[in-house]
C-alpha positions in Angstrom: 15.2 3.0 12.9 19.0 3.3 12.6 19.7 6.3 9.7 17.3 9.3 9.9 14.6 8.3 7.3 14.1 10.8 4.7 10.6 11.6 3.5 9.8 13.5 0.4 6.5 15.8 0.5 5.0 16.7 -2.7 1.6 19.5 -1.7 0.9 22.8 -2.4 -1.8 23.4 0.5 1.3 25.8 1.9 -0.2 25.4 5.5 -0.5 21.8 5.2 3.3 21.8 4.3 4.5 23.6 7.1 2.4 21.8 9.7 3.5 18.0 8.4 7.0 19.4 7.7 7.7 21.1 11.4 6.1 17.8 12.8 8.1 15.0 10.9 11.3 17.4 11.5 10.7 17.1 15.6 10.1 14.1 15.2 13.3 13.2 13.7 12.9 13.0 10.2 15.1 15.0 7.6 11.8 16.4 5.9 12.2 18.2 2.1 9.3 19.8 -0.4 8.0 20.3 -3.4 4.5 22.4 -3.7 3.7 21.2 -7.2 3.6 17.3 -9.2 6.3 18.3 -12.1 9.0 19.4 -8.9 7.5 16.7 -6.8 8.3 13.9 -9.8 11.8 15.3 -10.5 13.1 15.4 -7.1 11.4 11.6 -6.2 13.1 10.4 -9.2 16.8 12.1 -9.0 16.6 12.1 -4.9 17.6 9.3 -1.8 14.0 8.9 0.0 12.5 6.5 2.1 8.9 7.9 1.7 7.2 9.8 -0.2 3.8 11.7 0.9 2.2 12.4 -1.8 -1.0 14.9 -2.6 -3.9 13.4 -5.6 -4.6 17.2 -6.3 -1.4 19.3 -7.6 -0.6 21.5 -9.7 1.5 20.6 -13.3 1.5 16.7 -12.4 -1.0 15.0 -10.8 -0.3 12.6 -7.7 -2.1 9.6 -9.6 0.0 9.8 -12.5 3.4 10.8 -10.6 2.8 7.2 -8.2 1.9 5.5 -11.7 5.4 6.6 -13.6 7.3 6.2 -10.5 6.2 2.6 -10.2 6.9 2.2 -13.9 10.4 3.2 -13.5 10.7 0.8 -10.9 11.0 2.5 -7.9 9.6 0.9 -5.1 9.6 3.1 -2.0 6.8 3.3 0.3 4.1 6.1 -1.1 1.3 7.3 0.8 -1.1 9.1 -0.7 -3.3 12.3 0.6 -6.7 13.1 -0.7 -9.8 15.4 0.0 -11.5 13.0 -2.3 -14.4 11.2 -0.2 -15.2 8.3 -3.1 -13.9 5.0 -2.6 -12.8 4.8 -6.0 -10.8 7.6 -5.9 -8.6 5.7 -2.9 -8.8 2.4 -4.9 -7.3 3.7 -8.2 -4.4 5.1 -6.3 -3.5 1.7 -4.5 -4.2 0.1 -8.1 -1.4 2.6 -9.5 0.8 0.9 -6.6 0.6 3.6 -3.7 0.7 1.7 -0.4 -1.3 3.7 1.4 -3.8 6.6 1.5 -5.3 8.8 4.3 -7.9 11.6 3.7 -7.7 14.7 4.6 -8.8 16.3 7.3 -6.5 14.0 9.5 -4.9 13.7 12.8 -1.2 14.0 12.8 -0.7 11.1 15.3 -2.8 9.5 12.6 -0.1 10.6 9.5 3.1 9.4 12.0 1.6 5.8 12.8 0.9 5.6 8.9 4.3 6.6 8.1 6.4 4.9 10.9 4.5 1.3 9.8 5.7 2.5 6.5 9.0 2.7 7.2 9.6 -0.3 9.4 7.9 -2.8 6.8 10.1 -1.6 4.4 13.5 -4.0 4.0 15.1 -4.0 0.4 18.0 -5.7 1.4 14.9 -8.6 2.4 12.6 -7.9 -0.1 12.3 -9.5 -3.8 10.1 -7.5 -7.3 7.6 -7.6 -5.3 7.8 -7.1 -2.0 7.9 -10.5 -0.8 10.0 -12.3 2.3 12.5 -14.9 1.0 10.4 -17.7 2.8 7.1 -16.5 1.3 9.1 -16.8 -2.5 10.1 -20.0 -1.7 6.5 -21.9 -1.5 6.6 -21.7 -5.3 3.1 -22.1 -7.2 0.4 -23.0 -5.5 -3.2 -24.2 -7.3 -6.4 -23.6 -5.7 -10.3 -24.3 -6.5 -10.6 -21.0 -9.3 -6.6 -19.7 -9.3 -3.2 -20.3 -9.2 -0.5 -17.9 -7.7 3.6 -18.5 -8.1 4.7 -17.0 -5.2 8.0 -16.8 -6.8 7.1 -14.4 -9.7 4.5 -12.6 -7.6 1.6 -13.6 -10.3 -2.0 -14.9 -10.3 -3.6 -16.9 -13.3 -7.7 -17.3 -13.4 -9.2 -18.1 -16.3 -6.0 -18.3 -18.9 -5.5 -14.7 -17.8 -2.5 -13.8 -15.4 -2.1 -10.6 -13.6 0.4 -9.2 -11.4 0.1 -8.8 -8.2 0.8 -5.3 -5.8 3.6 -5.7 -3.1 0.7 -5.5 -0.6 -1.8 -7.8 -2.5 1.1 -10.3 -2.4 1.4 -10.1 1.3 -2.1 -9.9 1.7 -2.6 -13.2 -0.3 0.5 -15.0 1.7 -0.7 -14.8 4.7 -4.6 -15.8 4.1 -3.4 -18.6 2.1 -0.9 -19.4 5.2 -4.5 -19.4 7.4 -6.9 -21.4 5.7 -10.4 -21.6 7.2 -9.8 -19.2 10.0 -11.7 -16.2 10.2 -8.9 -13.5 10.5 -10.0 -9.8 11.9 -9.3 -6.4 9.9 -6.8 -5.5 12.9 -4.7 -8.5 12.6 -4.3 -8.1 8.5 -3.5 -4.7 9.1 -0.8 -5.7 12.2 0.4 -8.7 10.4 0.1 -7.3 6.6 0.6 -3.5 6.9 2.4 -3.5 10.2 -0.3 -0.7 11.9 -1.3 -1.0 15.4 -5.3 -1.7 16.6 -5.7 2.0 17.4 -5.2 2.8 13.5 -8.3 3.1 11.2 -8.3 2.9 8.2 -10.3 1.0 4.9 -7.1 -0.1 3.2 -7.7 -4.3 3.9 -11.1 -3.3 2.4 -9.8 -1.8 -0.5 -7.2 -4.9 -1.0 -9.2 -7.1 -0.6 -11.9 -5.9 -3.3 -9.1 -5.6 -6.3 -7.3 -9.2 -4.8 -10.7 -10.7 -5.1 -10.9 -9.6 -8.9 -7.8 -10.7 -10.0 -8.3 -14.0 -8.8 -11.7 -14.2 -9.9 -13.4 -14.0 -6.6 -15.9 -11.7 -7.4 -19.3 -10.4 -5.7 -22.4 -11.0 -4.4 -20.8 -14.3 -3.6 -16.9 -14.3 -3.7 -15.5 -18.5 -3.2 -12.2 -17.9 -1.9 -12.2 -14.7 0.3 -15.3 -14.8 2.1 -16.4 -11.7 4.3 -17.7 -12.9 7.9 -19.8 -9.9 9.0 -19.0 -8.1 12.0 -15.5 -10.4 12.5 -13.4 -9.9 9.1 -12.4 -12.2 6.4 -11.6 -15.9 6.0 -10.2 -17.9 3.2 -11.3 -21.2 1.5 -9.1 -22.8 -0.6 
């Protein structure tokens, strides 16, 4: 990984700090803390991260709105989110407000580490344009299908006169199913090719992109057009 990646830690479960803190610090991370939101947002802001793990339920600032300002502001390091919260909507607002991640709690810690190190290695600013995107993925310009049109360039989706933006990871996400047309591609091969996680990870997060990708390009259920589900096997796209 070359420098030792420094990972910010905003909870104030003080157990939970020590244990994730004494872990990522043996395993060669420089680790700091901050036990509640207002701390966690000044230090994030004024500090030299490469992650931030970041709590939904603090204390003066909530994680929601901390992810939200952050990404305002512009910065774009990784953010993974931590949440006791079982509803799905709960993990889909915070990838909406631009986390890149989320794992609830309980969790393993081999579980947090994987999370963390695919994190880490997907992340290239010195490759990476507004939005996230590899130079050759920019360079395919726009690009008009049956209900959309997405410039790959400005990271952008228009559907019905309306455009929207798209995430970092929504951009990915549409690059490469619009780079395999037709073929029914698996949840473990988005997440390997998209969010860099081996097969042993779980998670929902390909679920939970694909729901808000399929509403901002009007793709929406009981019958989306363009990203079809394929029970049992994953998703394909039709152009």
């Amino acid at each position: 990984m070359g420098k030792t990646s420094s990972i910010l830690l905003v909870e104030d479960e003080p157990g939970l700090v020590l244990t994730i803190s004494d872990r990522l610090t043996a395993e060669g991370y420089h680790c700091d803390t901050a036990s509640d939101g207002t701390a966690g947002f000044e230090k994030a802001k004024n500090g030299s991260y490469d992650l931030i793990i970041l709590d939904v339920m603090l204390p003066g600032k909530g994680g929601f709105d901390i992810c939200r300002d952050l990404r305002a502001l512009g910065y774009k390091l990784p953010i993974l989110m931590l949440t006791a919260r079982s509803q799905v909507i709960d993990r889909v607002l915070g990838l909406k407000l631009g986390a890149d991640d989320y794992l609830c709690k309980p969790f393993d810690m081999n579980e947090l580490l994987a999370r963390i190190e695919a994190l880490l290695r997907r992340a290239q600013p010195q490759e990476e344009g507004p939005i996230g995107g590899t130079p050759s993925e920019r360079s395919r310009g726009t690009e008009r299908y049956t209900h959309f049109t997405v410039d790959f360039q400005t990271g952008t989706v228009e559907h019905s006169g309306t455009i929207q933006s798209l995430s970092a990871q929504e951009y990915k996400l549409l690059a490469f199913l619009t780079r395999h047309p037709g073929q029914i591609i698996s949840r473990d091969k988005l997440l390997d090719a998209v969010w860099g996680y081996g097969t042993e990870t779980t998670t929902r997060t390909v679920d939970v992109h694909i729901a808000w990708l399929r509403k901002k390009i009007g793709d929406t259920e009981p019958a989306p057009y363009h990203i079809q589900t394929v029970r049992g096997l994953g998703y394909r796209f039709v152009p």
